[in-house]
C-alpha positions in Angstrom: 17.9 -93.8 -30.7 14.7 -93.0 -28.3 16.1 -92.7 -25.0 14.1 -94.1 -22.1 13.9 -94.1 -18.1 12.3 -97.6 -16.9 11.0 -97.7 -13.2 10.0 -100.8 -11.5 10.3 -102.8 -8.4 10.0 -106.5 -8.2 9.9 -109.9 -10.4 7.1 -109.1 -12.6 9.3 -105.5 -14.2 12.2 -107.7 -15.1 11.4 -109.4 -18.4 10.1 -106.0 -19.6 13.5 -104.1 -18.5 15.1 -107.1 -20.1 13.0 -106.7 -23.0 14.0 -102.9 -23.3 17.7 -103.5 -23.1 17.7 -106.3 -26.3 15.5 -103.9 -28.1 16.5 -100.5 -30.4 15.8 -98.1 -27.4 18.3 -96.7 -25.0 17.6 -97.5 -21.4 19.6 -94.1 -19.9 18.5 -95.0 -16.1 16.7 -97.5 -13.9 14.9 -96.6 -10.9 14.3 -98.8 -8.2 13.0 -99.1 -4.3 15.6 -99.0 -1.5 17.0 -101.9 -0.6 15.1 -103.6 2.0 16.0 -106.2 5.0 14.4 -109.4 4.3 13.2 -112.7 6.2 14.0 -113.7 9.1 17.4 -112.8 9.3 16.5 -109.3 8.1 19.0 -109.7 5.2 19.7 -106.1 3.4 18.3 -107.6 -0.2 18.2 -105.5 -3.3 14.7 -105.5 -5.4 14.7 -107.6 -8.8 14.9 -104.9 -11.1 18.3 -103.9 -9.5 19.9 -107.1 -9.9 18.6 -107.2 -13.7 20.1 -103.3 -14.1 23.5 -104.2 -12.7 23.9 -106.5 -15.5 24.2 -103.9 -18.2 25.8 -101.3 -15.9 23.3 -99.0 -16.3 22.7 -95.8 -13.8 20.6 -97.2 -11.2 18.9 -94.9 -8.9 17.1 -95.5 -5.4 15.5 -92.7 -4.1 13.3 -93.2 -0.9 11.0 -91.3 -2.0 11.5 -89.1 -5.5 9.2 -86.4 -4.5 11.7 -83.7 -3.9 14.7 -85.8 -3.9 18.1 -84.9 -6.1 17.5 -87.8 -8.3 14.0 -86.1 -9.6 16.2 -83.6 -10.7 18.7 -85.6 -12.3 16.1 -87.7 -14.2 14.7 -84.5 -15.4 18.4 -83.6 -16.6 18.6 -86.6 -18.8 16.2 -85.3 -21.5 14.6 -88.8 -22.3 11.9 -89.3 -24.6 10.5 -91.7 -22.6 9.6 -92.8 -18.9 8.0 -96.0 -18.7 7.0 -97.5 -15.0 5.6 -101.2 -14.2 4.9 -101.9 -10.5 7.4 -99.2 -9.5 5.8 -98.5 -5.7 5.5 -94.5 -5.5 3.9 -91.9 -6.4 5.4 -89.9 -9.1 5.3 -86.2 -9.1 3.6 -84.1 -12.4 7.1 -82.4 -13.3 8.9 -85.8 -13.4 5.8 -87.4 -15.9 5.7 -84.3 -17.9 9.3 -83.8 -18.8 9.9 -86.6 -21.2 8.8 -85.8 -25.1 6.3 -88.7 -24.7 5.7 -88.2 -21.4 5.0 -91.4 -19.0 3.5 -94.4 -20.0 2.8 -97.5 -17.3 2.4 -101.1 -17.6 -0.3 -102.0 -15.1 -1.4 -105.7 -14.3 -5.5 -105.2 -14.9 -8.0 -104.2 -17.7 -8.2 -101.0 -16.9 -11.1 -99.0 -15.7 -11.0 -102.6 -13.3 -8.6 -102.5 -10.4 -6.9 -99.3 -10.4 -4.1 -99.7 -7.4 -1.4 -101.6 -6.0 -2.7 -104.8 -5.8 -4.8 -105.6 -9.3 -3.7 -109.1 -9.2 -5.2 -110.3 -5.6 -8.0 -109.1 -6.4 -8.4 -110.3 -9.8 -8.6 -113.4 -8.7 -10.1 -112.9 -5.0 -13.2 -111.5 -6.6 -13.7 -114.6 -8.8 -12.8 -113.5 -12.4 -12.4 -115.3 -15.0 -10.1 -113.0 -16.6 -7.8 -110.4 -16.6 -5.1 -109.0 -18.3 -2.8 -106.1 -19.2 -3.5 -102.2 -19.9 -0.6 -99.9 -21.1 -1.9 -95.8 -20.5 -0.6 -92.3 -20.2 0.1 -91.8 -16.6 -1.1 -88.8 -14.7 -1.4 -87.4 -10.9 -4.7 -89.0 -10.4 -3.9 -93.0 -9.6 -4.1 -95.6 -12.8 -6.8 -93.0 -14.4 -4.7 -92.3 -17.4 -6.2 -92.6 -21.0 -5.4 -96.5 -22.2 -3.0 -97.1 -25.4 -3.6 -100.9 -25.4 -4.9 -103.5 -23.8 -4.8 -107.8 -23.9 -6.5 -110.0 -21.8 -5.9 -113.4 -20.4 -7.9 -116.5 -18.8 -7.6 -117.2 -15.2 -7.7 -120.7 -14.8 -8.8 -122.8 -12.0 -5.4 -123.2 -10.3 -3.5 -120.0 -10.9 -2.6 -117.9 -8.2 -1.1 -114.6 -7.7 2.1 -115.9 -8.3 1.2 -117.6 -11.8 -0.8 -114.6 -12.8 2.3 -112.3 -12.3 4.6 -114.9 -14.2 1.8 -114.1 -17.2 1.2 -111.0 -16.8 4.5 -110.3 -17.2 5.4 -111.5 -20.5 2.2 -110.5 -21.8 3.0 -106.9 -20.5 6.4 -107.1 -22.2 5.2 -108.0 -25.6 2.2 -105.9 -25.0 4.7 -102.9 -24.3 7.0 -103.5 -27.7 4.3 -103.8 -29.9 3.2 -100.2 -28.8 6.2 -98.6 -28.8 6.9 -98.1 -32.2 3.7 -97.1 -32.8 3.9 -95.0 -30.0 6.8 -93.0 -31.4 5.4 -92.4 -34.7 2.3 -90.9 -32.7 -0.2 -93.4 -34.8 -2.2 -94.3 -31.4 -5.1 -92.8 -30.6 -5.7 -93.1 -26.5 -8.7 -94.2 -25.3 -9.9 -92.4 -22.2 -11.3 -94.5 -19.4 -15.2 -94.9 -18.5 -15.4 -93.5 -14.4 -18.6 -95.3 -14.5 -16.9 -98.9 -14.4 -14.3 -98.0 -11.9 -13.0 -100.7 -9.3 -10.1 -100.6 -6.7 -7.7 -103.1 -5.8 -5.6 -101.0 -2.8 -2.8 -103.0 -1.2 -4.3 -106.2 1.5 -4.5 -105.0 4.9 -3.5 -107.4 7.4 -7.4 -107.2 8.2 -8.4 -108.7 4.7 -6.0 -111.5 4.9 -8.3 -113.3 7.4 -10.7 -115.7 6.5 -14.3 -115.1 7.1 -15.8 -118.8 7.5 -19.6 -117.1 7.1 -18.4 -116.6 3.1 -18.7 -119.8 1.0 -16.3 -122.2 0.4 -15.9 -120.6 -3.3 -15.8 -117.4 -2.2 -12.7 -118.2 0.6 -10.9 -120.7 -2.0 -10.4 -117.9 -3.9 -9.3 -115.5 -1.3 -6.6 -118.0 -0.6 -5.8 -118.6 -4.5 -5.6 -114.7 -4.0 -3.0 -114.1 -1.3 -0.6 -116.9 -2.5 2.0 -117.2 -2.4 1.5 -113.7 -0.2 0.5 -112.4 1.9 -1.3 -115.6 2.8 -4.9 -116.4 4.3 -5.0 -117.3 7.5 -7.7 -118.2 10.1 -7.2 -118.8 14.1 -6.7 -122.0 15.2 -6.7 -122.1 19.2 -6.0 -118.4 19.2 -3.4 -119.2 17.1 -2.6 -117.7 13.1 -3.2 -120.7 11.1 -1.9 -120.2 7.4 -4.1 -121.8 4.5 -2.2 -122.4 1.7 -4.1 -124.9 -0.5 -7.8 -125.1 -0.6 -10.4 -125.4 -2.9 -14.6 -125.8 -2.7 -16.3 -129.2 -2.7 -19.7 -130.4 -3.8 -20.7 -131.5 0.2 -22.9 -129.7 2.2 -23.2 -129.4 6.2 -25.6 -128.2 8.6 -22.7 -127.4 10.7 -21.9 -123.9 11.5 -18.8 -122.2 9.8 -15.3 -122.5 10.9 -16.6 -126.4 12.2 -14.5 -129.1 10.8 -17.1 -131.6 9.5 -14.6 -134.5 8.9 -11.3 -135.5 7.7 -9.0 -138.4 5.3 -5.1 -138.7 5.7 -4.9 -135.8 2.7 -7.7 -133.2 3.6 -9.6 -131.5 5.9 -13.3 -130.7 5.2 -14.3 -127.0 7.0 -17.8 -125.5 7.3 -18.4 -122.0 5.4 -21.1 -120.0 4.6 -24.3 -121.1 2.9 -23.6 -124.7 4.3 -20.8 -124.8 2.5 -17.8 -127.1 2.8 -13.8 -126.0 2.2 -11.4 -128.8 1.3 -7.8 -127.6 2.9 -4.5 -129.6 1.6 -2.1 -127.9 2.9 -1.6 -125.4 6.4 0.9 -124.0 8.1 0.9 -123.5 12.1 2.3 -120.7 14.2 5.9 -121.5 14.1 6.2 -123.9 11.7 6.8 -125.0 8.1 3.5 -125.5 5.7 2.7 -128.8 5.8 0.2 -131.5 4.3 -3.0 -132.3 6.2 -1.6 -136.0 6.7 1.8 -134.2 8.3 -1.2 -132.0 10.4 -2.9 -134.8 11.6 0.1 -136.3 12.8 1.1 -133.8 15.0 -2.2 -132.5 16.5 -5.1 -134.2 18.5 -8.0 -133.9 16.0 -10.3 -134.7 18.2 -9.8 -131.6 19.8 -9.0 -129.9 17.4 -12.5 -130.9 15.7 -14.1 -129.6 19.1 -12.4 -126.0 19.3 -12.9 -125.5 15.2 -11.4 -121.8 12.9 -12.2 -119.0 14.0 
């Protein structure tokens, strides 16, 4: 029985740890992030892929950071034939990817050259495509730039955010990942190395980049929010104010008015000025201390007319 080390952080690991335990292969250890506090109440929460590990009391391991921690050197000690990774969260060092038979394989959320880095999905779908999908490669010191042992792609429709791109992405990865795996063991792929030429980066979203810049058109920003939801959220300022967008999409109109002006309103949207002369439909917002709410909710609660004269920054 091929014995494997799976390392991964949030939702999108779990159906492919889950997929690992029901399968022929022996998961020998599951390594995770810390614990972290979360929400308001700062709540000490444990990642996704912990709560999926504890099930099948597995060893579960949570190193701050593995780089010349204990745990590297017990994972070494376990002789595995196998480390596989999918949205783990570090760095991991050359003697750890090395010491497996098969060495380290990763399960990364983009068609590889495209969107090497830590957030492939946001900007997938930020930077308007109309696909993406899944790419399975040797992993090596050099970020994402291992040589590719599969790949599948997948639409990205109109609607889907970052959330419903992860939900796919993740059972495409999993199936992805046990198709290969046999064939990985019998050595019958032949890697494909990646073209440097047709390199993009996807690092994580500043806080910067989660602004809206009204002089972009009202496609352009209708993705960006499609692209940060349901986090880390666009926002824009309204009165000085973080205003969250949370639903928003382009419309056919056009205004001479310049961007960040709202050029009029109904009792379920609110029609913006962007670039080009533009116009952004927005459904749903939420204000500085409070919940996200409808535009209808919005309207109830805030002097438009004013609102209409001060405009988003």
């Amino acid at each position: 029985m091929k014995r494997i080390i799976f390392m991964g952080t949030p939702e999108f690991s779990v159906p492919i740890l889950e997929a690992l335990f029901e399968s022929e292969y022996e998961v020998v250890a599951v390594v995770t992030q810390p614990d972290r506090p979360v929400g308001r109440k700062r709540v000490l929460t444990p990642p996704p892929i912990k709560e999926a590990a504890l099930k099948h009391q597995v060893p579960i391991y949570q190193p701050e950071k593995i780089s010349g921690s204990k745990e590297l050197e017990e994972l070494i000690a376990l002789e595995a034939d196998l480390l596989i990774t999918a949205a783990y969260g570090q760095f991991l060092p050359t003697k750890l990817l090395n010491a497996p038979k098969h060495r380290a394989i990763n399960v990364h959320a983009s068609l590889l050259p495209k969107y090497r880095g830590g957030a492939p999905v946001h900007y997938a779908i930020i930077e308007g495509e109309k696909e993406t999908g899944v790419s399975i490669m040797y992993m090596e010191k050099k970020m994402d730039a291992g040589a590719v042992l599969a790949q599948r792609s997948i639409p990205i429709e109109e609607d889907d955010d970052v959330q419903s791109m992860f939900d796919k992405l993740s059972l495409l990865g999993r199936d992805l990942l046990m198709e290969v795996l046999p064939k990985l063991f019998a050595e019958e792929i032949t890697p494909v190395e990646q073209d440097e030429s047709k390199v993009t980066f996807s690092p994580n979203i500043s806080r910067e980049e989660e602004r809206i810049d009204w002089d972009q058109t009202a496609e352009q920003i209708a993705n960006k929010v499609r692209g940060m939801r349901p986090w880390p959220v666009a926002h824009a300022l309204l009165d000085g104010e973080r205003c969250k967008i949370w639903q928003a999409k382009k419309t056919d109109k056009e205004t001479t008015l310049s961007p960040g002006s709202i050029v009029e309103w109904d009792k379920k949207s609110l029609f913006v000025a962007c670039g080009n002369g533009t116009v952004l439909k927005i459904t749903e917002l939420q204000q500085a201390g409070k919940k996200k709410m409808s535009i209808n909710n919005f309207l109830n609660g805030n002097d438009i007319e004013a609102i209409k004269r001060i405009g988003f920054d």
